[in-house]
C-alpha positions as CSV (number, residue, x, y, z in Angstrom):
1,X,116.7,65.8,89.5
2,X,113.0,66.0,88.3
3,X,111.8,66.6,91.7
4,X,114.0,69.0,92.3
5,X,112.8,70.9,89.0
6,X,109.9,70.7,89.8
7,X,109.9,72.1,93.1
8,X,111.9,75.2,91.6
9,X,109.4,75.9,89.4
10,X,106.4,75.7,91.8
11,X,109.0,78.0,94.3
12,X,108.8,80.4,91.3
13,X,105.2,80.2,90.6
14,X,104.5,80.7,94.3
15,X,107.0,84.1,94.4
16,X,105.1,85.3,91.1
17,X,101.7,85.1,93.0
18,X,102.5,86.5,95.8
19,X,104.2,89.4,94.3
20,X,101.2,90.2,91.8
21,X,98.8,89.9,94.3
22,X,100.8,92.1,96.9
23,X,101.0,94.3,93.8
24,X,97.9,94.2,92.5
25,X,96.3,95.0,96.3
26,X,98.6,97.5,97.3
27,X,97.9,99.5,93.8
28,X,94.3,99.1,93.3
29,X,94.1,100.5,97.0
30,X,96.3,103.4,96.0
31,X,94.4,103.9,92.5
32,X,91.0,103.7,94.2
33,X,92.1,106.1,97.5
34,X,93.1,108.8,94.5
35,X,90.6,108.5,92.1
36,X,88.0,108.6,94.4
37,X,89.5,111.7,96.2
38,X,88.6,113.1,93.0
39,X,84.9,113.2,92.9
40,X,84.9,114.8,96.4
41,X,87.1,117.7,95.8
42,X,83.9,120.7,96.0
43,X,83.1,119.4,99.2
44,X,82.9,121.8,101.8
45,X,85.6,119.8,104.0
46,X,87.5,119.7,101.2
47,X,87.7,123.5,100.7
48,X,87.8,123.9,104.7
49,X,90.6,121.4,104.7
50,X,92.8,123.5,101.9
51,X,91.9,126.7,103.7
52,X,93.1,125.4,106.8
53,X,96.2,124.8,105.6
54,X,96.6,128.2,103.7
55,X,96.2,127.0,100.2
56,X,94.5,128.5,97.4
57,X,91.2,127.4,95.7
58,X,93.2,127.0,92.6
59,X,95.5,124.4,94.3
60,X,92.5,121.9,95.4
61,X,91.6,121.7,91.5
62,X,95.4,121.3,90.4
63,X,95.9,118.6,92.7
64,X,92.4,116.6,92.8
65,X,92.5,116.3,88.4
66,X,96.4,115.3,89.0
67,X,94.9,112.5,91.4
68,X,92.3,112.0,89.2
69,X,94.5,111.6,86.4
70,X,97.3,109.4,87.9
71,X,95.1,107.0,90.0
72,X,94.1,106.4,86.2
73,X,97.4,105.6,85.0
74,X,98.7,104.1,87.5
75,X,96.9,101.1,87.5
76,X,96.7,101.2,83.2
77,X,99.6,99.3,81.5
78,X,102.4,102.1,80.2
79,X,105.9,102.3,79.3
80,X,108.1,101.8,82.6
81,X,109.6,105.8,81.9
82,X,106.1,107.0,82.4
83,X,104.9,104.8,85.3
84,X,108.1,106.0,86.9
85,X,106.7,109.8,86.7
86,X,103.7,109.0,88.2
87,X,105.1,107.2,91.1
88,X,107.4,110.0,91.7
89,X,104.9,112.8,91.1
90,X,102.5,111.0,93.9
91,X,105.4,110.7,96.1
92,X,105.9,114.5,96.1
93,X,102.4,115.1,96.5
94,X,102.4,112.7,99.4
95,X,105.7,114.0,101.0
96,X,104.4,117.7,100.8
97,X,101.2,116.9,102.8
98,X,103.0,115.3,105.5
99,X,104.9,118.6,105.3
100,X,102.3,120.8,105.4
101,X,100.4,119.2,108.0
102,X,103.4,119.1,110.4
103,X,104.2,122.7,109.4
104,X,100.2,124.0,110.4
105,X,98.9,121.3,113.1
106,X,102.2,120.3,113.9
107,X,102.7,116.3,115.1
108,X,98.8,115.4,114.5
109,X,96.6,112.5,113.4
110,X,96.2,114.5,109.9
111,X,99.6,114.2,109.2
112,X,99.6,110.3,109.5
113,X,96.7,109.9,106.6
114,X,99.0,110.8,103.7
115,X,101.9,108.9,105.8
116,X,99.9,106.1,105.1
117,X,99.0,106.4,101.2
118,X,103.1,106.9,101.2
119,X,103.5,103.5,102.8
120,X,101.3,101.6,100.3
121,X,103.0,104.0,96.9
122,X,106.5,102.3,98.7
123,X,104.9,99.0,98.8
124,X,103.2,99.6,95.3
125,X,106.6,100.7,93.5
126,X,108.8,97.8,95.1
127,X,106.5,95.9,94.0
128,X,106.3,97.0,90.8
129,X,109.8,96.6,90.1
130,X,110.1,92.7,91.6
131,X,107.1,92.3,88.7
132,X,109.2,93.8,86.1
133,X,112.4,91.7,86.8
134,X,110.0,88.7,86.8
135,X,108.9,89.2,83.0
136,X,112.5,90.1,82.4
137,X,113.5,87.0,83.7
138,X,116.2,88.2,86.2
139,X,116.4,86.7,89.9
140,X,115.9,89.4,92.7
């Protein structure tokens, strides 16, 4: 009976560390990919790459500080309402580049790069949510 204790609760420990590290990877990726964005939004490929998809000048700003911004938050401890926002406002962000992308270029290797930041938010957010029900103490 001991043994069989004891092997649940090294079971659990080994699904705790796998899930914060997978967690902890796929976030710190996503954080560091947006905040670094950021610091490279008066580049000249940067204003290239918003004219070439028929944005405004204003929209690089609006969406490099919102990157700025939520990288920040997403990896800072905050109520679960308001990490929910930010994984849902990146998702947006992410879903309309793949739009707009297919809707200039068409099927292109441009429109796979925010494909793949939308992969690891997924990964991120499931995540996310198998850490919460851990510290809750609910089962999967």
């Amino acid at each position: 009976m001991a043994l069989a204790t004891l092997k649940s609760v090294n079971d659990a420990s080994l699904v705790t560390s796998k899930t914060k590290i997978i967690y902890w990877i796929s976030t710190g990726i996503l954080s560091l990919w947006e905040i670094s964005g950021a610091f490279f939004m008066n580049s000249q490929m940067a204003i290239d790459g918003m004219h070439h998809l028929q944005l405004p000048d204003w929209f690089r700003w609006e969406v490099s500080i919102g990157h700025l911004i939520g990288g920040i938050l997403l990896i800072t401890p905050l109520h679960k309402r308001i990490k929910e926002w930010i994984y849902v406002a990146f998702g947006i962000d992410f879903i309309s580049a793949i739009i707009a992308y297919l809707a200039i270029d068409g099927i292109s290797a441009n429109a796979f790069s925010p494909l793949i930041v939308l992969f690891l938010l997924i990964v991120s957010y499931i995540y996310y949510h198998k850490l919460i029900k851990l510290k809750d103490g609910r089962s999967f």
